[in-house]
C-alpha positions as CSV (number, residue, x, y, z in Angstrom):
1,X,66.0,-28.4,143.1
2,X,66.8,-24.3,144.1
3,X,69.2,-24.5,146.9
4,X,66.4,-22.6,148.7
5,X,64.1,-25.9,147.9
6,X,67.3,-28.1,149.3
7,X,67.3,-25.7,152.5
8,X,63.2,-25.6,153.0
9,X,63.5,-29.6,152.8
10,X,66.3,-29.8,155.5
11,X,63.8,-27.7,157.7
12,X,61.0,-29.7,156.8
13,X,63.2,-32.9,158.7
14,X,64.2,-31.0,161.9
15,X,61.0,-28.5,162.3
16,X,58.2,-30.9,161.1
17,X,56.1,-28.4,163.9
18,X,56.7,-25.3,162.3
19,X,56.8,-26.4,158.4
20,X,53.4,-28.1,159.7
21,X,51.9,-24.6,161.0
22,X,53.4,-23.5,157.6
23,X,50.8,-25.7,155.4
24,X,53.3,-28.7,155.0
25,X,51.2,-31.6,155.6
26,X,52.0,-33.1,158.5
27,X,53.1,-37.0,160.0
28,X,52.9,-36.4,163.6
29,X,56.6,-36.2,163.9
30,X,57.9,-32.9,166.3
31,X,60.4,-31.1,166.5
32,X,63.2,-31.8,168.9
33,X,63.5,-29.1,171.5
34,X,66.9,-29.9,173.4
35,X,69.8,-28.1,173.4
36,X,71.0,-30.7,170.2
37,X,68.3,-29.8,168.1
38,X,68.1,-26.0,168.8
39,X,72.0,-26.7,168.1
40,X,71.2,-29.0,164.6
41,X,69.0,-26.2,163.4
42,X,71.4,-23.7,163.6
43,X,74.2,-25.9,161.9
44,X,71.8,-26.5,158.9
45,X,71.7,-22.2,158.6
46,X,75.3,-22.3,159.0
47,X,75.6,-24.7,155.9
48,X,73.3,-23.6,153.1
49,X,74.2,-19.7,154.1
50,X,77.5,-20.2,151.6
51,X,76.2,-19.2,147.7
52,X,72.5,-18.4,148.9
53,X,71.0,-15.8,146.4
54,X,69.9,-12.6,147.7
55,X,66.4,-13.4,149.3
56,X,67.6,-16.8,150.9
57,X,70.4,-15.3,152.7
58,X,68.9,-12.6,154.0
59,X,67.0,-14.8,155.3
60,X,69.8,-17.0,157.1
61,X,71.7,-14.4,158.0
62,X,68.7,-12.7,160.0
63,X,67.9,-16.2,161.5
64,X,71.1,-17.0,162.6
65,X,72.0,-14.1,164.0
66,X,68.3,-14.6,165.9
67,X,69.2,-18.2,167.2
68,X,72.6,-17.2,168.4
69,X,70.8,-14.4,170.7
70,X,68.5,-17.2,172.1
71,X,65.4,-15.9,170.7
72,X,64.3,-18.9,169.1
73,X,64.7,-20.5,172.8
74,X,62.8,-18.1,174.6
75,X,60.5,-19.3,176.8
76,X,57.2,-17.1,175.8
77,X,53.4,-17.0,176.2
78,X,53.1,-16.7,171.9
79,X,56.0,-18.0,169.8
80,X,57.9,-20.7,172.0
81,X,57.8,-24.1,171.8
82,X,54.8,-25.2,173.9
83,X,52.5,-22.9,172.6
84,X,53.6,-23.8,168.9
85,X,52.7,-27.8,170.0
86,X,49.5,-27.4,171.4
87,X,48.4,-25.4,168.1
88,X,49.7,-27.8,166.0
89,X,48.1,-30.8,167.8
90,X,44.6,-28.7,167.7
91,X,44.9,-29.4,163.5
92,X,45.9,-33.3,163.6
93,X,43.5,-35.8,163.2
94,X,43.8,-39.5,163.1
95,X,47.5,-41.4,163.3
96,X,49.4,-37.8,163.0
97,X,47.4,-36.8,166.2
98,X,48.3,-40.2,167.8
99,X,51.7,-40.2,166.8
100,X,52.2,-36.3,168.5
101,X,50.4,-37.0,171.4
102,X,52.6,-39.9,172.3
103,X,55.7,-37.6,171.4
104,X,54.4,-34.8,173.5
105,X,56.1,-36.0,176.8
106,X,59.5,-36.2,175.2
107,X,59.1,-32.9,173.6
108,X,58.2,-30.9,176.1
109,X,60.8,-33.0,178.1
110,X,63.8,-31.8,175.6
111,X,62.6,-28.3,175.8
112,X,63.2,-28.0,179.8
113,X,66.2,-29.3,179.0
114,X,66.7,-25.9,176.9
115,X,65.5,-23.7,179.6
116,X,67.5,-25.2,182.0
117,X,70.8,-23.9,180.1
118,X,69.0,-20.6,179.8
119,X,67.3,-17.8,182.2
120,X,63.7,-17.1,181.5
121,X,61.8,-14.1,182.6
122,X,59.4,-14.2,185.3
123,X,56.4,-12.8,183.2
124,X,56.5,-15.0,180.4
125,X,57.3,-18.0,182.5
126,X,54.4,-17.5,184.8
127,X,51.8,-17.1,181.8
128,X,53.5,-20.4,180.4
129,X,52.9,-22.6,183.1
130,X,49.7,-21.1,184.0
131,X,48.6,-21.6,180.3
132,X,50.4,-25.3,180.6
133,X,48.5,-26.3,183.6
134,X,45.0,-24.7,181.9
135,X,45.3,-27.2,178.3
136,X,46.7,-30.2,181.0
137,X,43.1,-30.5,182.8
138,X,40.7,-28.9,180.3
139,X,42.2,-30.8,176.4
140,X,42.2,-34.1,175.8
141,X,45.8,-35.8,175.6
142,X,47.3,-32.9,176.8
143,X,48.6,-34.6,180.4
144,X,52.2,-34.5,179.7
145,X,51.8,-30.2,180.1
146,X,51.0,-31.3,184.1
147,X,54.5,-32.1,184.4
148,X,55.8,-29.5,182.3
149,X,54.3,-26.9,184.3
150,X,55.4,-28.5,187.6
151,X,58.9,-28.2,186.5
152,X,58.6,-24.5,185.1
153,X,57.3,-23.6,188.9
154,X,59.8,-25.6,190.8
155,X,62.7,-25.3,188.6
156,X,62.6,-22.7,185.5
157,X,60.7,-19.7,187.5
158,X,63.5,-19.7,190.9
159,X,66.0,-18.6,188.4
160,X,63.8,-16.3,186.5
161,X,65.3,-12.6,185.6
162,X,62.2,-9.7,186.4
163,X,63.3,-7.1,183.5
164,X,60.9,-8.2,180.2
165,X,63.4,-5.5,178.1
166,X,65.9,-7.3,175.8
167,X,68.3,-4.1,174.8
168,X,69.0,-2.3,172.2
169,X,71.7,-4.5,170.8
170,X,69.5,-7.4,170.8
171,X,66.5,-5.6,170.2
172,X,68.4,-4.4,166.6
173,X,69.0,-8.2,166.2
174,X,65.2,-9.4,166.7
175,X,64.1,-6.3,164.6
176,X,66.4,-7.4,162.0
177,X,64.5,-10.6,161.7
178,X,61.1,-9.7,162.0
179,X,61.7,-6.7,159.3
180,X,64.5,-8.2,156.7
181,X,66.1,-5.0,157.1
182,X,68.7,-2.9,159.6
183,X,67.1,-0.3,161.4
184,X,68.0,1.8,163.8
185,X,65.2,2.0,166.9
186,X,65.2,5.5,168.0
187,X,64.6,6.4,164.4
188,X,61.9,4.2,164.5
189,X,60.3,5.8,167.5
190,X,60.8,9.4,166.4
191,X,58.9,8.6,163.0
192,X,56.1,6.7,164.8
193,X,55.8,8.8,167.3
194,X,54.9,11.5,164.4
195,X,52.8,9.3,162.7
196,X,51.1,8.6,166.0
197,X,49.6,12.2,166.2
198,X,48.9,12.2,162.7
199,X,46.5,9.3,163.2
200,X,45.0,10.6,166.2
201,X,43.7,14.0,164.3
202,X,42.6,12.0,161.4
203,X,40.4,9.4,164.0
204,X,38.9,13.2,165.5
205,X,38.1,14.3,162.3
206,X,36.2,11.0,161.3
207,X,34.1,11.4,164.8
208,X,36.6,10.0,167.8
209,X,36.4,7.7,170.5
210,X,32.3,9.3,170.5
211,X,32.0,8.2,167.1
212,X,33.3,4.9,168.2
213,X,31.1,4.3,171.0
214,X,27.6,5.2,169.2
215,X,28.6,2.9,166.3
216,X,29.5,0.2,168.6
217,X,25.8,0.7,170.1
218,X,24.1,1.2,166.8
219,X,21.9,-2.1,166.1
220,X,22.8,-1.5,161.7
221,X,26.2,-1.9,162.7
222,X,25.8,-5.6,165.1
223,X,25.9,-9.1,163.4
224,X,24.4,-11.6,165.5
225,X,27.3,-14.4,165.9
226,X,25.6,-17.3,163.9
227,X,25.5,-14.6,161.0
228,X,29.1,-14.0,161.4
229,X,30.7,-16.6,159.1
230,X,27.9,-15.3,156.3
231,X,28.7,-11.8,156.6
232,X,32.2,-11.8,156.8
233,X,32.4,-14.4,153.4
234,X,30.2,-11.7,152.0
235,X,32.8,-8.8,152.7
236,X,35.5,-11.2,151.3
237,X,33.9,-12.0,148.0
238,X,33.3,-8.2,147.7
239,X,36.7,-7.3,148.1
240,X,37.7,-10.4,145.4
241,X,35.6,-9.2,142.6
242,X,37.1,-5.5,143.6
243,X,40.8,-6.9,143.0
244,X,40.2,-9.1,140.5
245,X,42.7,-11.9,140.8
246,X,41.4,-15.3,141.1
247,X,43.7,-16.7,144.7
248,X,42.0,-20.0,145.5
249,X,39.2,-20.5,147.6
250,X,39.2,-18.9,151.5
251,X,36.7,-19.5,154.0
252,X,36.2,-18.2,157.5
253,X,35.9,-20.4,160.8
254,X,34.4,-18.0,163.5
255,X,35.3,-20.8,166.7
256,X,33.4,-20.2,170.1
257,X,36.8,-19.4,172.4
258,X,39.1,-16.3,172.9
259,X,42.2,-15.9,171.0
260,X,43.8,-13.7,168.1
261,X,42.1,-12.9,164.8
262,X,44.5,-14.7,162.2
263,X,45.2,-16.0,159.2
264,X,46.0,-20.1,157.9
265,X,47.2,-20.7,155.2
266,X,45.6,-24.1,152.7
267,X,47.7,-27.3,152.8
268,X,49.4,-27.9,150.0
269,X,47.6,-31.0,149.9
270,X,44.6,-29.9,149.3
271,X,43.4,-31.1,152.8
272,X,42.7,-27.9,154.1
273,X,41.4,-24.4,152.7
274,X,42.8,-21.4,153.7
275,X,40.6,-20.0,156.5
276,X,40.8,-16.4,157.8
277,X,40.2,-17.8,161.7
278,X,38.0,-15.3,164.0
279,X,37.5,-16.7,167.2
280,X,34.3,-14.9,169.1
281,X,33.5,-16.1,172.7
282,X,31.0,-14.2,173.7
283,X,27.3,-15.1,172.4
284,X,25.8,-11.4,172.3
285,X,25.7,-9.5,168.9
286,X,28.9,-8.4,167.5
287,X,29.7,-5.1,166.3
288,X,31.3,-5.5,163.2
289,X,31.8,-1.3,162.1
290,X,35.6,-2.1,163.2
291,X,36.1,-5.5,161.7
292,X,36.1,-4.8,157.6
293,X,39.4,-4.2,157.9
294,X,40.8,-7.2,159.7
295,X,38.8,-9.1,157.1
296,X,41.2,-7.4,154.5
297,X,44.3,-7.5,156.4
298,X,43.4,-11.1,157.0
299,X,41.8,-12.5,153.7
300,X,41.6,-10.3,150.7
301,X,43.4,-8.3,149.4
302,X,45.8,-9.1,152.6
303,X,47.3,-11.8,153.1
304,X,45.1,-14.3,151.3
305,X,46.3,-12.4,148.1
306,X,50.2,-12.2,149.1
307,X,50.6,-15.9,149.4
308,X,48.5,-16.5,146.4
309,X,50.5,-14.6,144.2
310,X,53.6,-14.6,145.8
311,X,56.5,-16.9,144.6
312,X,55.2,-19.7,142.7
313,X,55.9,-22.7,143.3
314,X,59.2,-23.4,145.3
315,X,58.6,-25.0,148.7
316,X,60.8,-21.9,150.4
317,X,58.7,-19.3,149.1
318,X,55.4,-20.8,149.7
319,X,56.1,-21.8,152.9
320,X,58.0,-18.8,154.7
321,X,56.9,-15.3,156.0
322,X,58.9,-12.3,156.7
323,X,56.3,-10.3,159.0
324,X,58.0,-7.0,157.7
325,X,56.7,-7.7,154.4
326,X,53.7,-9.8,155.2
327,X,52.2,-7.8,157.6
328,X,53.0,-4.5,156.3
329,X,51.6,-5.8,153.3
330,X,48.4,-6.4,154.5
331,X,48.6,-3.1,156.6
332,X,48.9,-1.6,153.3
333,X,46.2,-3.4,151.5
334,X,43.6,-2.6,153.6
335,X,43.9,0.7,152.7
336,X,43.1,-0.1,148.9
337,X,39.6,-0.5,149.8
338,X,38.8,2.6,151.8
339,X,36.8,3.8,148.4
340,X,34.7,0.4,149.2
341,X,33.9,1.5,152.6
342,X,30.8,3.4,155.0
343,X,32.2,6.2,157.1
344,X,32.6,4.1,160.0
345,X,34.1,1.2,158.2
346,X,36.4,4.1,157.4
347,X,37.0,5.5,161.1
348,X,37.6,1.2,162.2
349,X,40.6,1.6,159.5
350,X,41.8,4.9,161.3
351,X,41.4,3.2,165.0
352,X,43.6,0.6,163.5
353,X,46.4,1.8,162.3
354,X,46.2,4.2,165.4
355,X,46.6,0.8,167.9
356,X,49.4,-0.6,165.3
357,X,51.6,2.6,166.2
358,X,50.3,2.8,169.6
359,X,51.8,-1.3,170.1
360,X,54.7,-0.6,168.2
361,X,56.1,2.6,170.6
362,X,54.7,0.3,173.4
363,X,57.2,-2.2,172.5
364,X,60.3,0.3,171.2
365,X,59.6,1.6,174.6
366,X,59.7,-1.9,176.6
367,X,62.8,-3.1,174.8
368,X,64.7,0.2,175.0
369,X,64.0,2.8,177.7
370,X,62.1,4.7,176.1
371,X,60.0,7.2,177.8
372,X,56.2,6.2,176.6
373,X,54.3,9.7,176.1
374,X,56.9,11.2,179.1
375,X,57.2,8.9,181.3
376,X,58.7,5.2,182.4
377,X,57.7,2.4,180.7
378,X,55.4,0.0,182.9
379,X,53.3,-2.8,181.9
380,X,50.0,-0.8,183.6
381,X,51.6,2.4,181.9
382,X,51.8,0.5,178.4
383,X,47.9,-0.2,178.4
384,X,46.8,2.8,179.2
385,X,48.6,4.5,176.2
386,X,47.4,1.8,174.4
387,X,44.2,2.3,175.5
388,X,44.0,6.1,174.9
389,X,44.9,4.8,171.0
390,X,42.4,2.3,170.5
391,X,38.4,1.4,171.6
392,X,39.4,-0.9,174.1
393,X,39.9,-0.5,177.5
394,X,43.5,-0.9,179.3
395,X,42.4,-4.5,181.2
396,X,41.7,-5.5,177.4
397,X,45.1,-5.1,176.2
398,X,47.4,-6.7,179.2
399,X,48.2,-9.4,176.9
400,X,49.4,-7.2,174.1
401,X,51.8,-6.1,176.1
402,X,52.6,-9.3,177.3
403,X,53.0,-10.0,173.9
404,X,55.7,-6.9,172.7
405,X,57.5,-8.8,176.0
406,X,57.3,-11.8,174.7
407,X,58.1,-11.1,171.1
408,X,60.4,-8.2,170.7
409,X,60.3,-6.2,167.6
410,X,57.2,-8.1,165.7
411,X,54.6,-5.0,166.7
412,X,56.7,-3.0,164.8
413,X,56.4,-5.0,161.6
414,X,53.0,-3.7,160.7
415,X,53.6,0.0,160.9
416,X,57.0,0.5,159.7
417,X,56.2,-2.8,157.2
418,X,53.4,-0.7,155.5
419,X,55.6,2.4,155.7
420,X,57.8,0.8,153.0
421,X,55.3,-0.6,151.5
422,X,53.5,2.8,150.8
423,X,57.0,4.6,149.7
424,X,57.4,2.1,147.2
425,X,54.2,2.5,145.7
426,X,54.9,6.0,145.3
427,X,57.8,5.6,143.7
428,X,55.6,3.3,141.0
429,X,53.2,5.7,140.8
430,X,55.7,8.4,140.3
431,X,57.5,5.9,137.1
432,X,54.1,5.6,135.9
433,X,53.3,2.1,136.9
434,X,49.6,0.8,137.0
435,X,48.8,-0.2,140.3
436,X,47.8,-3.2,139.3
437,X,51.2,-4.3,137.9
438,X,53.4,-2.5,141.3
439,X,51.2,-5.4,143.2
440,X,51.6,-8.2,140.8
441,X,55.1,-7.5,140.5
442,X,56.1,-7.0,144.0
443,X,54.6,-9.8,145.4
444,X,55.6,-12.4,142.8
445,X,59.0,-11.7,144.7
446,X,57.3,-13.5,147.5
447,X,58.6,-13.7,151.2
448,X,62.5,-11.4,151.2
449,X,62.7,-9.5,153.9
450,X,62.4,-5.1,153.0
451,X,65.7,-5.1,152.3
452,X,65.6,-7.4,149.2
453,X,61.7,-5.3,148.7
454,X,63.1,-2.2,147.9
455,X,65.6,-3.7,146.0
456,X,64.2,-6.1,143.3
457,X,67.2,-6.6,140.9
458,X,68.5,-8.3,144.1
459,X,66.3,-11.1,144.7
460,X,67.3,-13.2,141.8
């Protein structure tokens, strides 16, 4: 075995949870959340980072750095430690299920023992136990969250900080990790901020926010939501026999509740196909002018394609993301099939990547004083740029900016991810390389962070 393999297998033993979420089939086992195994975790970075290649230790050199700044403690409303249990209890079935649920207690036990050593801030803690009390009375097994949420009221929230901003110092740090690359964050906002009103002329010229709003009430343009599953497939196996590459079998789950658009990877078991999950609560007609592009960002040639040509077959590689190159990735792929696309297939694309730089100076802004279009950063202030960016209105988008609180530096990974992404196929283009062997070659590197992306002969 790769040491990589050796390291992935280590994980695999003290963050069955994550490795789980990761497509590693799963035993019910969890991960401890106590101060010892938050401590154990780091310990096992601290050992393999001696003699790791390239890839791998940029890898545990970003993660470490990440633990020791307390991020992967944090107590948030996306990435921490009750929200990854309850999703990975939602794909259990049989003794795994049984064996979590009665480990549930004791998890979430071990993690207020976490938060007690550490302050929390008052935003993400209220949306925690609020969430915590919601899965307690409404999912089945989920009782021990009662307790959980009792204890984040009476003991974790009295000693919450109110400021949501993290710094520049540990903002470099969480950027670090969510890009696999240094980078500096006023830069960042300068270039974005350019990009920004580059975006917003080229949305004008395709029609605007007018253009928008008649498509969105133009009856060629709605699905009806038992037709969604069919016509999204449809759009997938379109954009398959467009790329070409055979990736394995993807299929799309379309649940009846709210929550984010995403992708899940197959099991490596076999027991489970990768899915390209759209969850749709409402039961009128949906209109679907704005979604092609998710579909590609999601399934093909998005991320569907990355991880099916990506790496090969070492547990590491098939099993770990770096969002700067995963999502700016799939940023980037979308683009391939603008040819492929109606006018206002073409204007959704635009909208898009308007809202990706739109989040990401929302959250350069949050996390380091930036002045958002002028003025102070506020959470109201935040949606309402956001807002003026996007086809949604600001009450729509309160939870992405809970989110860029909760989760400092990941909105950046899919503009400045497909940034790099696009300068390096330039520089293919401009050495002559077919398109088609830039993408087979780049993503056979599989999950390094940018740094190791724009620098190939180092990944080996």
């Amino acid at each position: 075995m790769t040491q990589a393999a050796d390291f992935f297998a280590a994980r695999v033993r003290l963050e069955p949870v994550e490795t789980a979420l990761a497509g590693v089939p799963p035993t019910g086992e969890l991960t401890d959340y106590s101060p010892e195994g938050f401590a154990a975790r780091t310990e096992l970075i601290r050992r393999f980072l001696p003699g790791a290649g390239p890839a791998l230790a940029e890898r545990l050199e970003a993660e470490l750095a990440y633990h020791e700044a307390g991020f992967a403690a944090s107590l948030n409303v996306v990435t921490s430690p009750p929200v990854l249990l309850r999703e990975h209890l939602a794909l259990l079935r049989g003794d795994a299920r049984r064996i979590a649920l009665e480990g549930l207690g004791d998890a979430l036990g071990g993690y207020l023992k976490t938060l007690r050593e550490n302050r929390s801030t008052r935003r993400q803690a209220e949306s925690v136990m609020w969430a915590a009390r919601t899965w307690a009375t409404t999912e089945e097994g989920m009782a021990p969250y009662g307790p959980f949420a009792d204890a984040l009221e009476t003991e974790i929230l009295p000693q919450a900080v109110e400021d949501d901003a993290v710094g520049t110092d540990r903002y470099r740090v969480a950027a670090r990790y969510q890009l696999g690359v240094d980078v500096d964050p006023a830069e960042c906002f300068a270039v974005l901020t350019d990009e920004l009103r580059e975006l917003t002329a080229a949305a004008d010229e395709l029609g605007g926010k007018q253009a928008c709003t008649d498509y969105d009430n133009d009856p060629l343009w709605k699905v009806d939501r038992a037709d969604l599953k069919m016509w999204a497939e449809e759009k997938l196996a379109a954009a398959q026999d467009r790329v070409g590459v055979p990736v394995g079998p993807l299929e799309v789950v379309v649940p009846a509740e709210h929550g984010p658009v995403r992708y899940r990877p197959a099991a490596t078991d076999g027991s489970r196909a990768a899915q390209v999950v759209w969850p749709v609560a409402a039961p009128e007609p949906v209109a679907v002018w704005s979604q092609t592009t998710m579909l590609h960002h999601e399934g093909v040639p998005g991320h569907h394609l990355q991880l099916g040509l990506g790496g090969g077959a070492d547990a590491w590689t098939r099993h770990t993301v770096v969002a700067g190159n995963s999502e700016g990735w799939a940023v980037y792929a979308e683009g391939l099939m603008l040819d492929d696309m109606a006018a206002p297939e073409r204007l959704g694309y635009v909208m898009g990547l308007r809202l990706n730089t739109a989040m990401a100076l929302t959250d350069l802004a949050l996390h380091n004083g930036f002045p958002l279009d002028g003025a102070p950063w506020t959470p109201d202030r935040a949606a309402e740029f956001m807002a003026a960016h996007s086809v949604f209105p600001a009450s729509g988008l309160y939870f992405s900016v809970l989110r860029s609180a909760a989760w400092p530096a990941q909105a950046i990974t899919y503009s400045w991810g497909a940034r790099v992404w696009r300068e390096l196929r330039a520089r293919a283009d401009r050495a002559g390389e077919r398109p088609a062997d830039f993408h087979r070659r780049m993503l056979a590197l599989g999950p390094c962070g940018l740094a190791v992306l724009t620098d190939p002969a180092a990944s080996a």
